[in-house]
C-alpha positions in Angstrom: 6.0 -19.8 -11.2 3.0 -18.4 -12.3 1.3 -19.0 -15.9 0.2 -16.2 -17.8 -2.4 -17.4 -20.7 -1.3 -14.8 -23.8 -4.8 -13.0 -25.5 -4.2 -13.3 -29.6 -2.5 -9.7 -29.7 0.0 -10.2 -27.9 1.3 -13.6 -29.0 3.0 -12.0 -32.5 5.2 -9.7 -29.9 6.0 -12.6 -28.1 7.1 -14.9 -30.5 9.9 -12.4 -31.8 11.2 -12.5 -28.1 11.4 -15.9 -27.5 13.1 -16.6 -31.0 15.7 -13.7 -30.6 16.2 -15.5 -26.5 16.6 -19.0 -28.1 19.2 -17.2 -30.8 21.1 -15.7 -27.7 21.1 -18.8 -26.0 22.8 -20.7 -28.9 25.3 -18.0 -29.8 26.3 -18.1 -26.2 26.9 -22.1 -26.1 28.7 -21.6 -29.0 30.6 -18.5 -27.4 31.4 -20.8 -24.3 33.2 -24.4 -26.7 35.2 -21.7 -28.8 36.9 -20.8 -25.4 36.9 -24.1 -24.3 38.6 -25.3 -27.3 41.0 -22.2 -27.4 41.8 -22.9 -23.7 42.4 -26.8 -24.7 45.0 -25.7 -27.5 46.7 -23.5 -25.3 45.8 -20.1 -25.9 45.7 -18.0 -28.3 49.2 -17.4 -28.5 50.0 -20.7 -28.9 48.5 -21.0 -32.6 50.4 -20.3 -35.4 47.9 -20.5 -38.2 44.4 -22.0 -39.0 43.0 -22.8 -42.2 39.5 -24.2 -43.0 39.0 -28.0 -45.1 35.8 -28.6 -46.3 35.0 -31.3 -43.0 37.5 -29.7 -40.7 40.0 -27.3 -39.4 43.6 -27.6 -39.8 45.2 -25.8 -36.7 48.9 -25.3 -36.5 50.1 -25.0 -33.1 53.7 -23.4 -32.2 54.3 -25.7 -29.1 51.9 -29.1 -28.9 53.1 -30.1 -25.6 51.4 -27.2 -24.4 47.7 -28.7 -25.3 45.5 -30.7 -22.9 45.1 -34.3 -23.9 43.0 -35.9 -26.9 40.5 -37.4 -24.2 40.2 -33.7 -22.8 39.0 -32.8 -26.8 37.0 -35.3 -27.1 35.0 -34.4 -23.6 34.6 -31.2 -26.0 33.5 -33.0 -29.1 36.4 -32.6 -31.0 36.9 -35.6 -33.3 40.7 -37.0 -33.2 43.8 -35.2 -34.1 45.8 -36.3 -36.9 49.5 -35.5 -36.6 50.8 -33.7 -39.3 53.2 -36.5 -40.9 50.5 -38.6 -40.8 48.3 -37.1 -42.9 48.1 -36.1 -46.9 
């Protein structure tokens, strides 16, 4: 690896680049746990509606035997399910 010192004119193109690589980099973690958490649920075809709660999402699934376990979801940061009769 070789280090390159920047002069002063060339360090306001620079930082642009490395923000916009750092934005790319997150968007693309966050690309990669959507699909593991769609993959965890089944597939796509598997959900039958989601709606948004102010701390959480409320995902109804068609088939739940068909979703990897809750230790697999928690591996993926997703807090614990709540079945649906056991909630308000």
């Amino acid at each position: 690896m070789k280090i390159v010192k920047l002069n002063s004119t060339a360090k306001p193109i620079i930082r642009p680049l490395v923000a916009k690589l750092a934005w790319q980099g997150a968007m693309d973690t966050k690309l990669s746990q959507a699909t593991d958490f769609l993959q965890a649920l089944g597939g796509a075809s598997k959900i039958e509606s989601i709606n948004n709660r102010a701390t959480r999402l409320r995902i109804a699934l068609v088939d739940m035997t068909k979703t990897e376990s809750d230790d697999e979801f928690k591996a993926l940061g997703v807090l614990p399910s709540i079945p649906k009769n056991a909630c308000c």
